[in-house]
C-alpha positions in Angstrom: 94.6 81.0 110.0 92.7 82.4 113.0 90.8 85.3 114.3 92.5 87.5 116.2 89.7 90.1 116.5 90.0 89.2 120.6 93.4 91.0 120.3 91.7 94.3 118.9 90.9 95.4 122.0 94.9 96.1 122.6 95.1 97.8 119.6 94.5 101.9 119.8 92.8 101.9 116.1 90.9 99.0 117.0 90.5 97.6 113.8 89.8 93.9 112.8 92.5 91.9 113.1 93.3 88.3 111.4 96.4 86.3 111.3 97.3 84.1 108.6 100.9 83.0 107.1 102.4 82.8 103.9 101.9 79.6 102.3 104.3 78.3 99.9 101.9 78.4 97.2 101.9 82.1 97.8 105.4 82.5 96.9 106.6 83.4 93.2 110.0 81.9 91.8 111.6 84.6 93.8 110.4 83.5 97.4 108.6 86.2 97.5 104.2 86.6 98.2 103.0 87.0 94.8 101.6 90.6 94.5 98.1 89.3 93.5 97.2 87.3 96.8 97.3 90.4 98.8 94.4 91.1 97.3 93.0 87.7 98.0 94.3 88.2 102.4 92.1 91.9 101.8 88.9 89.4 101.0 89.9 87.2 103.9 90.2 90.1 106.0 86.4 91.2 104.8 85.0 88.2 105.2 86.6 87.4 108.7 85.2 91.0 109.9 81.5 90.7 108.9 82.2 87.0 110.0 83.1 88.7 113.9 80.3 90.4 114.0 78.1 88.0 114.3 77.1 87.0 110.4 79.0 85.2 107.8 79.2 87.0 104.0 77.7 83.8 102.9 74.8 84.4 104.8 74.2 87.5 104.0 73.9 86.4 100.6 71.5 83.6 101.5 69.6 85.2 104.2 69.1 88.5 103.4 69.8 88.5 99.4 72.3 91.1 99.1 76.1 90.9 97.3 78.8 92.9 97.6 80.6 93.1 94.1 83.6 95.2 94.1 84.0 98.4 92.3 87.1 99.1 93.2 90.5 97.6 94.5 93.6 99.1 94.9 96.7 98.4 97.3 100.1 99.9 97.8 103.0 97.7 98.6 105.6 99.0 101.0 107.5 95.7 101.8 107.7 91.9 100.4 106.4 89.2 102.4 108.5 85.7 102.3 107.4 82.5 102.6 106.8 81.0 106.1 106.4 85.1 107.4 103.3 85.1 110.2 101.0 88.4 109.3 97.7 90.1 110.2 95.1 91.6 108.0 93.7 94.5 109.6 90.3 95.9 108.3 88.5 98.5 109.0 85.6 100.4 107.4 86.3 103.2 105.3 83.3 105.1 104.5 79.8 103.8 103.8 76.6 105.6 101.7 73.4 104.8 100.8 74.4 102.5 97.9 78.1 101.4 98.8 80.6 100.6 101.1 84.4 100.7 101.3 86.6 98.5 103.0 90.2 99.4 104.2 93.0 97.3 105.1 96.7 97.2 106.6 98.9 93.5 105.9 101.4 94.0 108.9 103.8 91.2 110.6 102.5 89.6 113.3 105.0 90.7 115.8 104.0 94.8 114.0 106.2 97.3 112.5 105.7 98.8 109.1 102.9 97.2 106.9 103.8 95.1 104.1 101.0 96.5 102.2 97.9 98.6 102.8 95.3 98.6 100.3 91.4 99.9 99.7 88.3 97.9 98.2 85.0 99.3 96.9 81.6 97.9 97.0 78.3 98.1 96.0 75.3 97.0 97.0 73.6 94.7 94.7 70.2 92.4 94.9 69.9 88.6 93.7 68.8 90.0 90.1 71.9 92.1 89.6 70.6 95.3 90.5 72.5 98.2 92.6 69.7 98.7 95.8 70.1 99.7 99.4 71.6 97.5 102.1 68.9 95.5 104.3 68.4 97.3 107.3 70.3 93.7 109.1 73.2 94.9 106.8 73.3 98.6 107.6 73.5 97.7 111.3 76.2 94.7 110.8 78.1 97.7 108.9 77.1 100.6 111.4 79.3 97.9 114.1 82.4 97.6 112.4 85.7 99.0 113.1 86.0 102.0 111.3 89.8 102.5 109.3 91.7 105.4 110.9 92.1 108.4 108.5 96.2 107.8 109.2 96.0 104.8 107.1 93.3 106.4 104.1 96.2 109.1 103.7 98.2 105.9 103.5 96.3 104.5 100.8 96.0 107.7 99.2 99.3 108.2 99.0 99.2 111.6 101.3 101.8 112.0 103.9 101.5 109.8 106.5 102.7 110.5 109.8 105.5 107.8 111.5 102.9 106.5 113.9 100.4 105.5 110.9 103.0 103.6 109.6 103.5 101.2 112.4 100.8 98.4 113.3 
């Protein structure tokens, strides 16, 4: 796996971008990417986006004391991934308040056309003690930096019409 956030830049919607592969291990009888572990390349994605901006999930949690337990996760599947099949997460914020965040994503080939999935997770802000509070200031700026998710791909997710263009990487 490796950060591709460098090629970003190229990309009009300019959201986060990470490449990984399916790994055998990914793969159910079929040949096909298990449905769960999409959900697992949407954490990767995450992770790798607060990562490219300049602080690691893990030290947020250390550092700073704040988690970010989901609320909610869903994801639409368009197209099966195979085995071996190079992909990008792309992930891009999708709305933030005082108490939450949300997180949206896009599984595309590496070489782009239409997404294999795209899919939506839902956080909220919690303290070392397990209570909801309000993100450090450090956090609200990390956040405040990100790529924001284009509303093409939340009426994706949504399941509203989409236009042919949102449906290309």
């Amino acid at each position: 796996m490796e950060d591709t956030a460098a090629l970003s830049a190229a990309k009009e919607e300019g959201m986060h971008r990470y490449a990984l592969r399916v790994r055998y291990a990914d793969t159910d009888q079929m040949g096909w990417a298990y449905y769960g572990h999409y959900f697992r390349w949407f954490e990767i994605g995450r992770t790798e986006l607060l990562r490219s901006l300049g602080r690691s999930y893990s030290r947020i949690e250390r550092e700073v004391g704040i988690r970010l337990p989901v609320r909610e996760a869903r994801c639409r599947y368009l197209r099966g991934a195979r085995y071996d099949d190079p992909l990008v997460v792309e992930t891009g914020v999708a709305g933030r308040s005082r108490v939450g965040v949300s997180f949206a994503y896009r599984i595309v080939p590496e070489a782009g056309g239409t997404p294999h999935a795209v899919g939506l997770t839902e956080h909220f802000f919690m303290d070392t003690a397990g209570r909801p509070v309000r993100p450090a200031p450090v956090v609200a700026e990390l956040l405040e930096r990100a790529p924001s998710a284009p509303e093409g791909l939340l009426a994706m997710i949504e399941g509203r019409k989409a236009g042919a263009r949102d449906l290309r990487a």
